[in-house]
N, C-alpha and C positions, 0 to 999 in steps of 0.2 A: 504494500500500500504506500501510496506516495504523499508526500506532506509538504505543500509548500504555504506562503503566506500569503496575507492577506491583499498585499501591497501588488503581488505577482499576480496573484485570483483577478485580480483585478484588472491587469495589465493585460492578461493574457486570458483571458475568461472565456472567447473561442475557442482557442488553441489547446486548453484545458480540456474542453466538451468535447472535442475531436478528439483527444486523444483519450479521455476515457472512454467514447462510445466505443474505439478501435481498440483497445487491449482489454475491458469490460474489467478495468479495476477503477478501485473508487481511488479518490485521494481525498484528503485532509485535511482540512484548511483550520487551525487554531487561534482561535483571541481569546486572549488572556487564558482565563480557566475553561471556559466553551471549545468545542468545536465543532464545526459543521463538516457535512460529508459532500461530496458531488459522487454518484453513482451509478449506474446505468439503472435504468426501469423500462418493463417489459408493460407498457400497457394495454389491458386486455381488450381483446376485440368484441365484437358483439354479441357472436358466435362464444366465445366462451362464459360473457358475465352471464348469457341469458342458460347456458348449459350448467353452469353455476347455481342459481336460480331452480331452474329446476330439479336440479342433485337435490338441494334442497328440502324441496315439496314435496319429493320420492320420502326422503330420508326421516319425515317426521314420524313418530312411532314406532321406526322398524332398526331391524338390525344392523349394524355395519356391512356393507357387502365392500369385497376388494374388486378395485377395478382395475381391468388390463386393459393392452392398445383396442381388444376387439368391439368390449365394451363402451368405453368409450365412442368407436366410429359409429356404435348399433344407435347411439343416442344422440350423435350427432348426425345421423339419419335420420331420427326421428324428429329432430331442430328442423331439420333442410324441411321436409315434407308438409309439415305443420306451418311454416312459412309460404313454404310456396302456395299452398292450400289457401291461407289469409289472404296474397295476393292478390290469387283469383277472383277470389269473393268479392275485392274493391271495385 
């Protein structure tokens, strides 16, 4: 992890962002006793908050179940079809 200061965060504040989104390490910027982190974030797409969401609604009152890749795609089949199904209906 890389730590530089404040004065440089500042100077260099693009150059920073480029280079953490290309080596996906954070750095560390320190004042006084604080620090602040710059990090890379995976913002999730539609597709998964709304499959999120749904995990959800399955999940209330029942078991944990474990998920694998297959699972998952069964469910993300079942996003796509329910969508496109709303679609139509407009």
């Amino acid at each position: 992890m890389k730590v530089i200061n404040v004065s440089t965060a500042k100077s260099k504040l693009g150059r920073v962002i480029d280079q953490v989104i290309k080596t996906q390490e954070p750095v560390v910027i320190p004042r006084g006793e604080h620090h602040v982190m710059i990090a890379p974030y995976h913002l999730p797409t539609p597709d998964e908050m709304e499959l999120e969401r749904i995990g959800k609604e399955m999940d209330k009152g029942r078991e944990p179940v474990e998920e694998d890749a297959e699972l998952t795609e069964a469910i993300q089949d079942e996003i796509r079809k329910y969508r496109a199904e709303k679609r139509r209906r407009k």
